[in-house]
C-alpha positions as CSV (number, residue, x, y, z in Angstrom):
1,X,-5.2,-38.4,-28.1
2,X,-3.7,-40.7,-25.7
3,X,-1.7,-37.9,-24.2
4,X,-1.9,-37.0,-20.1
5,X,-0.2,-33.6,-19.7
6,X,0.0,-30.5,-21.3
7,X,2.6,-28.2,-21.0
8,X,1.7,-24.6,-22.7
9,X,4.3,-21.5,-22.9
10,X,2.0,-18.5,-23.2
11,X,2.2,-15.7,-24.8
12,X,0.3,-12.2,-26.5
13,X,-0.6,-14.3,-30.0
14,X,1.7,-17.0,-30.5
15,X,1.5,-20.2,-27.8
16,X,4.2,-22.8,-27.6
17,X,2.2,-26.3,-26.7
18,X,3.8,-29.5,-25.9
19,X,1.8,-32.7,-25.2
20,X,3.4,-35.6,-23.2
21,X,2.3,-39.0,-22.0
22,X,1.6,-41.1,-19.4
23,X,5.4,-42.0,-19.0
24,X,6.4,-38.1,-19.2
25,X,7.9,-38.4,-23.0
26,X,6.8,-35.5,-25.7
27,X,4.5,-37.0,-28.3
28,X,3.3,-34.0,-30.0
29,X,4.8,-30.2,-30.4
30,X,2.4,-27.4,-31.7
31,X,3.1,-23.8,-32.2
32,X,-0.5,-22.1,-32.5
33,X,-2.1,-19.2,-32.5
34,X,-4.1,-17.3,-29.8
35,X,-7.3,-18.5,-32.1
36,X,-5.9,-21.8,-32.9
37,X,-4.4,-22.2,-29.2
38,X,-8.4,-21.7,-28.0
39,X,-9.9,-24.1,-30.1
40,X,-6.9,-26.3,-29.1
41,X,-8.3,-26.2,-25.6
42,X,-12.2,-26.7,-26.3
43,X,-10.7,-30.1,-28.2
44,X,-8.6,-31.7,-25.4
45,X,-10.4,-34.7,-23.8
46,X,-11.9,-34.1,-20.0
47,X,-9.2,-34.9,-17.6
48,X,-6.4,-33.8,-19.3
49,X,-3.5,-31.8,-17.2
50,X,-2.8,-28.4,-18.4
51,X,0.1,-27.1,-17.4
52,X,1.3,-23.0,-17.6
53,X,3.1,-20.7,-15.7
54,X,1.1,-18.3,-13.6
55,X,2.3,-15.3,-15.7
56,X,0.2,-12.8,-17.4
57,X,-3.4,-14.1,-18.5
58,X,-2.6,-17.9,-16.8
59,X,-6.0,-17.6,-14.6
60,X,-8.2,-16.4,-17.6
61,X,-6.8,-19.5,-19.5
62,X,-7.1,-21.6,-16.5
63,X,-10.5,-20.7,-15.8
64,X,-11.4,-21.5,-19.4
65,X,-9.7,-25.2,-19.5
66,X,-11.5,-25.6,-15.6
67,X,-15.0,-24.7,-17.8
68,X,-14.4,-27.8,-20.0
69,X,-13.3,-30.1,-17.3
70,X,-9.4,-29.9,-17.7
71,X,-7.3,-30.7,-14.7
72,X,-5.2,-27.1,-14.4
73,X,-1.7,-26.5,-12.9
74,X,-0.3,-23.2,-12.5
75,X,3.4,-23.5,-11.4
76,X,5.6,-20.5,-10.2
77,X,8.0,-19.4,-12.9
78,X,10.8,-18.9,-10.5
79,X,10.6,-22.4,-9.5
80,X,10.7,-23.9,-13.5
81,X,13.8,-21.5,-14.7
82,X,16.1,-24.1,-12.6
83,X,14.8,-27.3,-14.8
84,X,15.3,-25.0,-18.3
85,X,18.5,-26.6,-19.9
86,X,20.1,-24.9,-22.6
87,X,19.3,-21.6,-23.6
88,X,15.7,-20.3,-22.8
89,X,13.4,-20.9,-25.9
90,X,9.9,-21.3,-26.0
91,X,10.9,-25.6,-26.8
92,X,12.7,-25.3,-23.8
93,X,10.6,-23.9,-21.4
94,X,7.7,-26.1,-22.3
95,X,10.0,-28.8,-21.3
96,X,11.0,-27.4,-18.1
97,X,7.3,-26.9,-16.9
98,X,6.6,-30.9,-17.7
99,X,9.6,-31.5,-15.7
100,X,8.9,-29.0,-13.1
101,X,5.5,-30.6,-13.2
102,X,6.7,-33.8,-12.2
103,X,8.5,-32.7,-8.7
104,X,6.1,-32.9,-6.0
105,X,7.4,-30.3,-4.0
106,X,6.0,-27.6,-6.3
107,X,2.9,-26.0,-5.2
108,X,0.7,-25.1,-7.9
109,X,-1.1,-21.6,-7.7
110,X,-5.0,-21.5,-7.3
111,X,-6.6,-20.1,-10.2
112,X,-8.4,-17.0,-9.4
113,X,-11.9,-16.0,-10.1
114,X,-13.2,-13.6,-12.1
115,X,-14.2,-11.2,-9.0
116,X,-10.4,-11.9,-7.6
117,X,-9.1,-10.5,-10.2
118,X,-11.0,-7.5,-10.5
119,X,-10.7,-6.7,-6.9
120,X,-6.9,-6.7,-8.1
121,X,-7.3,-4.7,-11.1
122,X,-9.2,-2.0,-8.7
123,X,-6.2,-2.1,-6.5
124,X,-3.5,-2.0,-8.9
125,X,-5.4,0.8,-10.3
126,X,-5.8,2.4,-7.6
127,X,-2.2,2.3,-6.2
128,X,-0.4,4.0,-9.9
129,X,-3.3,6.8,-9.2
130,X,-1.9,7.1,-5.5
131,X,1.7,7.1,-7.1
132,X,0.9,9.6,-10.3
133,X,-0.4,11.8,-7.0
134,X,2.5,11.5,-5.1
135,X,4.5,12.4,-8.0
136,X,2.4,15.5,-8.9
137,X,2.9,17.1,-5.5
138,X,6.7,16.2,-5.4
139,X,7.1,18.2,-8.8
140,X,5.1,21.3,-7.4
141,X,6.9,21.3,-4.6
142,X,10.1,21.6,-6.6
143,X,9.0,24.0,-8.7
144,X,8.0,26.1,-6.1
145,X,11.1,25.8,-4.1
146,X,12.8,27.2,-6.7
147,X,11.0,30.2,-6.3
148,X,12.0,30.6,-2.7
149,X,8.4,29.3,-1.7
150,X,9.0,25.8,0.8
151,X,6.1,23.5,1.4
152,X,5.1,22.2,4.9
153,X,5.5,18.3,5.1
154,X,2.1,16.6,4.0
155,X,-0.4,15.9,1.0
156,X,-3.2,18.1,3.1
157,X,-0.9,20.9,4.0
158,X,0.7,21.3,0.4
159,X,-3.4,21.2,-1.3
160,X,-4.0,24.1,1.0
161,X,-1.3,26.0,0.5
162,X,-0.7,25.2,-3.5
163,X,-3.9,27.5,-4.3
164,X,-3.2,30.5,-2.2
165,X,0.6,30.5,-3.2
166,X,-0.9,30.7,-6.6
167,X,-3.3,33.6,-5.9
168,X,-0.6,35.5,-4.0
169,X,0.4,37.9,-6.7
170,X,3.3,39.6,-3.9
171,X,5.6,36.2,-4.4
172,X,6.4,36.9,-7.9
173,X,5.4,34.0,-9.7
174,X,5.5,33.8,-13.5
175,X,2.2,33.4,-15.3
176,X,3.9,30.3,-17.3
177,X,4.7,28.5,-13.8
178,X,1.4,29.4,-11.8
179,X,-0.7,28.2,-15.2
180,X,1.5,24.9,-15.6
181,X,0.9,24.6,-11.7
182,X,-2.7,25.3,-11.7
183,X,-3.0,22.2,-14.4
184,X,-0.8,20.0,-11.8
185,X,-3.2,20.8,-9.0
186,X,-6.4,20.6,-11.0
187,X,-5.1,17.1,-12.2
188,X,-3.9,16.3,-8.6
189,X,-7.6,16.3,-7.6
190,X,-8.5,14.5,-10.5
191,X,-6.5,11.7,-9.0
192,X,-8.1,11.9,-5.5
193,X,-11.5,11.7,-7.1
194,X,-10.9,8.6,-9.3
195,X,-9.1,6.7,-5.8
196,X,-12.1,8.4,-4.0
197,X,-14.2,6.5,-6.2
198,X,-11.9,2.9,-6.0
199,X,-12.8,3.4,-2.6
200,X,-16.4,3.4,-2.7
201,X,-16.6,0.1,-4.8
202,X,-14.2,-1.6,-2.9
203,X,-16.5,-0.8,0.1
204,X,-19.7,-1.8,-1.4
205,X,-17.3,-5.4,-2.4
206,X,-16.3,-5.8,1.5
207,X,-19.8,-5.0,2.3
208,X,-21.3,-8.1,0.8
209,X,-18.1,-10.0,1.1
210,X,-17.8,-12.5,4.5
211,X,-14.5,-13.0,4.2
212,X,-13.9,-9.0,4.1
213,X,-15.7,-8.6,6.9
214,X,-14.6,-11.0,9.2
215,X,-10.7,-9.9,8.2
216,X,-11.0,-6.5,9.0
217,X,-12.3,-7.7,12.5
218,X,-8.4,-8.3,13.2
219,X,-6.9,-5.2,14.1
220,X,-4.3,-3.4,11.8
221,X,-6.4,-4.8,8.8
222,X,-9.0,-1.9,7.0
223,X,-10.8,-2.0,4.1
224,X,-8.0,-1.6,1.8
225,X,-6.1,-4.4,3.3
226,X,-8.6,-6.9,3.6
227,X,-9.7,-6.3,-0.5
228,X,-7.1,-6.7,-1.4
229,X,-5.9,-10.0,0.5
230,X,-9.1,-11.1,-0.8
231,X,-8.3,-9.9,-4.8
232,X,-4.6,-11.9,-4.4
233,X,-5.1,-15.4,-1.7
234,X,-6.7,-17.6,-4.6
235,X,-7.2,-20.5,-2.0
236,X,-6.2,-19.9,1.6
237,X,-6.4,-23.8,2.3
238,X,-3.4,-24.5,-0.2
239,X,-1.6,-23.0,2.8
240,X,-1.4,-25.7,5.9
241,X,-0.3,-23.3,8.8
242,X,-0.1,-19.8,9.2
243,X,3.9,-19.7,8.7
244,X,3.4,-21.2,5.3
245,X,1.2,-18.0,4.6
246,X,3.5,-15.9,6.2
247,X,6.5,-17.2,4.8
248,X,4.4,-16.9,0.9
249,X,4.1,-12.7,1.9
250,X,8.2,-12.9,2.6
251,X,7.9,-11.7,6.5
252,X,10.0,-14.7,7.6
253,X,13.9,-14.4,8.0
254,X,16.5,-15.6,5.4
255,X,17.9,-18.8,6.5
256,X,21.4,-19.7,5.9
257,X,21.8,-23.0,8.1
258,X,24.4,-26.1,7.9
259,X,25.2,-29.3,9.9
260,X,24.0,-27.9,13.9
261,X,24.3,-24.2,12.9
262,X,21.7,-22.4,11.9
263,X,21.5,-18.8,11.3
264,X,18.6,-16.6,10.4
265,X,18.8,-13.3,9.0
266,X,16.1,-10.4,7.6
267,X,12.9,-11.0,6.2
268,X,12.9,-12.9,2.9
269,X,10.9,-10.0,1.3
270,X,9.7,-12.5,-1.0
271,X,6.0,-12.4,-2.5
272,X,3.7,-9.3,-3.0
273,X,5.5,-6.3,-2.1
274,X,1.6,-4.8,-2.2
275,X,0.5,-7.1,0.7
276,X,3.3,-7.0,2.6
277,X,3.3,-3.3,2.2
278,X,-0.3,-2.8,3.7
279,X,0.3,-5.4,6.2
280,X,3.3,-3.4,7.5
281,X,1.7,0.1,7.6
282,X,-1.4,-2.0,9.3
283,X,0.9,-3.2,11.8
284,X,2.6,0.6,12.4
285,X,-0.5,1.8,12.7
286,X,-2.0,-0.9,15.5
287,X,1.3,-0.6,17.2
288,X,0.8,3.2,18.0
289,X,-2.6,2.4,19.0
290,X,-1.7,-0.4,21.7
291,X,1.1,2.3,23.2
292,X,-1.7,4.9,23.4
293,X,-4.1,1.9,25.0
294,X,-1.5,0.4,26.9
295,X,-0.4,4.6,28.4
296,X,-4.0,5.8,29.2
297,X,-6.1,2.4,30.1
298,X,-4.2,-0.7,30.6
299,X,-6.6,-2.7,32.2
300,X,-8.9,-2.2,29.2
301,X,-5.9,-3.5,26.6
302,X,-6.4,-6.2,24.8
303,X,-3.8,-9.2,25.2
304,X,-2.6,-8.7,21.8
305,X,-1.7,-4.9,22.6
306,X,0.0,-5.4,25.5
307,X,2.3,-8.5,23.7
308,X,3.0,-5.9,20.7
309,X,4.1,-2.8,23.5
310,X,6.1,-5.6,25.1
311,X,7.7,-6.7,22.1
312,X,8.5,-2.9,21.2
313,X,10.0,-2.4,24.4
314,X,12.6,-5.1,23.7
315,X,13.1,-5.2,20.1
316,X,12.3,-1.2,19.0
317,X,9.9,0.1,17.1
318,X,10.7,-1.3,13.3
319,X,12.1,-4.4,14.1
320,X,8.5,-4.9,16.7
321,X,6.7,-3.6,13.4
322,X,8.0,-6.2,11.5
323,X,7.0,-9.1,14.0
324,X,3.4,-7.7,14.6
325,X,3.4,-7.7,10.7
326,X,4.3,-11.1,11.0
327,X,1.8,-12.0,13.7
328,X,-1.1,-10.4,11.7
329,X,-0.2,-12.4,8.5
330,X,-0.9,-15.9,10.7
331,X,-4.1,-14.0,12.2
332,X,-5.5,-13.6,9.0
333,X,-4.7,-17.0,8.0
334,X,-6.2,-18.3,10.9
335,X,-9.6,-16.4,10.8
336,X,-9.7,-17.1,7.2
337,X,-8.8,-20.8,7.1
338,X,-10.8,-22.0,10.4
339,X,-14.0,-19.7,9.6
340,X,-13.8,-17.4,13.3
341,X,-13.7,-14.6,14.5
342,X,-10.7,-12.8,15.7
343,X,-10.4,-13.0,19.5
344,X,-8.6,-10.0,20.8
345,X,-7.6,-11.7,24.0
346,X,-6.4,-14.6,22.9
347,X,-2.7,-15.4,24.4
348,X,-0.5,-14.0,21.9
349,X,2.9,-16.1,21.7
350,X,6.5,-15.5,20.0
351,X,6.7,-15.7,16.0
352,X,9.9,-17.4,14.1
């Protein structure tokens, strides 16, 4: 086969595969099989480009063309839509990838590891448990409020109470409603066991992992967070400076700029709404701590405290959040890519 690149549409059991050559022309078209498409792969010469989406199952197959010496390119699928003409068929996409392929503005995405991916299956795990929990509680909480019996604000305060509402017999409760709610609760910490448990391997992970370690070393960053930045970054040095990282979590502004103006607007909220979620409860969570350092012993405050009460003073709380957000995003990058340690009083300047 005399063919340099190619291009394959995947998919549960049927794979689209299109094979192009040195000049970028389609030679070959094949419409295989998941059995057929993996002895497809073992047969392609060493240095051959492979090129996919990085969808559902890319890393698995890119980790199995890597094991026989292919040349792997993962490419964003919001970035080949624009070069699909026509209607969108598996033909077509296939061609947009190989054209999408050949623009050298497109950053391919790192294939992850195995362990990556199963730090990222513990998370994702772990977060629908977290959000079947929520849900629980929300529903008992209604029920009972129909009842005339309000809950206090909280997860804690509502596990306490839930069981003595239930053994209350003087708030006339029907024996359907307190068994149904009995199940919800029992189930409820069900839930908090299984996370409980998430939680324990994703310490013992973090334990043996030096990149964990040294990221949760950067404050606003915990366990959780640095897992899971570790599960989702498959190669930190695909990113040159820390605004590139930054702008890849979407906790840049929109810009919307012409000739000599240039405006800038919210965050781009682009990327993993996980991530940036834990980055901005990290940075809520070190803000009220530098107000509290800052209040009762400012000459023990860290630089980057007193920058984040400053910038709180001037901007307000969310819109501060938002920036120390921001500013933890390029600390991370920065630890991670130049192999520190985080230095708490470092001078801590303005971010874009």
């Amino acid at each position: 086969m005399n063919a340099m690149t190619v291009a394959v549409d995947l998919a549960k059991d049927v794979f689209e595969v299109a094979v192009a050559n040195r000049a970028g022309r389609i030679v070959e078209r094949k419409r295989l099989t998941r059995r057929h498409f993996a002895h497809f792969i073992d047969a392609l010469p060493a240095g051959t480009t492979v090129v996919m989406e990085a969808c559902g199952t890319a890393h698995y197959w890119g980790r199995r063309c890597l094991a026989h010496q292919l040349s792997v390119r993962l490419l964003p699928p919001q970035y080949v839509r624009p070069y699909v003409r026509r209607n969108k068929t598996d033909r077509s996409d296939v061609e947009g990838m190989l054209e999408a392929n050949r623009c050298g503005g497109i950053h391919p995405v790192a294939v992850k590891t195995v362990e990556q991916q199963t730090l990222q299956a513990l998370h994702r795990m772990r977060a629908q448990w977290q959000a079947t929990r929520t849900a629980r509680l929300n529903a008992m909480r209604g029920v009972l409020r129909e009842y005339g019996v309000p809950l206090a604000a909280g997860a804690r305060t509502a596990l306490k109470r839930i069981p003595l509402v239930l053994a209350d017999p003087t708030l006339g409760l029907p024996a359907e409603v307190s068994a149904i709610l009995a199940l919800l609760l029992e189930d409820v910490r069900s839930l908090e066991a299984r996370v409980a448990a998430i939680d324990q391997q994703l310490a013992r992970v973090a334990r043996e992992h030096p990149i964990a370690q040294r990221l949760q070393q950067v404050p606003g960053v915990g366990l959780i967070t640095a897992t899971a930045f570790v599960g989702a970054v498959g190669h930190i040095h695909s990113f040159r400076r820390g605004r590139e990282f930054a702008s890849w979590l979407g906790l840049t502004p929109r810009e919307s700029s012409t000739g000599n103006r240039r405006r800038l607007g919210r965050i781009s909220k682009r990327g993993d709404v996980y991530l940036r979620c834990l980055l901005t409860h990290g940075s809520r969570a070190m803000l009220l701590g530098a107000q509290r350092a800052v209040r009762t012993t400012p000459d023990r405050a860290t630089a980057f405290q007193h920058w984040a009460v400053a910038l709180m003073t001037r901007r307000g709380h969310n819109k501060a959040a938002i920036a120390i957000a921001n500013k933890l995003a390029r600390v991370i990058w920065a630890v991670w890519h130049r192999d520190v340690d985080f230095d708490p009083q470092a001078p801590c300047r303005a971010v874009a």
